[in-house]
C-alpha positions in Angstrom: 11.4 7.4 3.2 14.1 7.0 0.7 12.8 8.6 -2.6 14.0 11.3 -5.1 11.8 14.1 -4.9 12.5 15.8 -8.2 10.4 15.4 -11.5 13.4 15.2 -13.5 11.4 15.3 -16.6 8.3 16.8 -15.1 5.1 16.0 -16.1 6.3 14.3 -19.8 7.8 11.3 -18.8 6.4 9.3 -15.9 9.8 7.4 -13.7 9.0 4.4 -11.7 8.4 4.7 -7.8 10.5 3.8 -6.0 9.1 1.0 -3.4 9.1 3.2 -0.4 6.2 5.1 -2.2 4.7 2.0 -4.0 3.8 1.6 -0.1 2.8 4.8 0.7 0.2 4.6 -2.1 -0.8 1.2 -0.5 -1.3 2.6 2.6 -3.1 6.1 1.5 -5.6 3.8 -0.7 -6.7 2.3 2.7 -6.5 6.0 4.5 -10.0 6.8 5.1 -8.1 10.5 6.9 -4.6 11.4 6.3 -3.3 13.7 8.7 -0.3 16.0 7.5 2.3 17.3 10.0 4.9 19.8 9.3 7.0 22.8 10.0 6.3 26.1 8.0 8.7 27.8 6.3 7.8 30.9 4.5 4.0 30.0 5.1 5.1 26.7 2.7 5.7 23.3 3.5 8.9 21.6 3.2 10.3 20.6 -0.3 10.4 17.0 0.7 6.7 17.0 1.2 6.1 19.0 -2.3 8.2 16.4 -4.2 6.5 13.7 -2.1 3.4 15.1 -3.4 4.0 15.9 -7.0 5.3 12.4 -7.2 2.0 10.4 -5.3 -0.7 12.3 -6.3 -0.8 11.3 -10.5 -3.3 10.0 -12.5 -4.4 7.1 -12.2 -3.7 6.7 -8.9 -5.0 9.1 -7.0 -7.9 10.5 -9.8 -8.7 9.1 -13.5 -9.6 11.9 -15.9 -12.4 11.3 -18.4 -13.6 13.0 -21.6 -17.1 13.3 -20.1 -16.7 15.3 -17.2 -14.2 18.1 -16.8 -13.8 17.0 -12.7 -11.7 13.6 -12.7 -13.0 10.7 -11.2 -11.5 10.3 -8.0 -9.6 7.1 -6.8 -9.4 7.8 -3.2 -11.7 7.1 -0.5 -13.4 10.0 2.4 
């Protein structure tokens, strides 16, 4: 996947996705499991995988947040 990992501006400022992980989103949506595979490094996973992570996983994609309820409204199936 070609994607820059880093939250340049962090949380503040939300950067378009690039399309590689446009379709990953497409294709967790449909995910009823997702399976993750990876080598440990100092009982971690790899950066990639963090910055893959802190970069899918937002709201509104993956969970809505509401005034209501302090757990957010999730967007995923399983």
């Amino acid at each position: 996947m070609d994607f820059n990992p880093n939250l340049a501006f962090g949380y503040r400022k939300r950067i378009e996705l690039e399309p590689d992980l446009l379709k990953a989103v497409k294709k967790i949506k449909k995910a009823y499991h997702i399976v993750w595979g990876f080598p440990m490094r100092w009982y971690g996973y790899p950066a990639l995988m963090k910055g893959f992570i802190d970069r899918r996983f937002l709201p509104r994609i993956t969970y809505e947040t509401t005034k209501e309820k302090a757990i957010p409204k999730k967007l995923l199936k399983g």
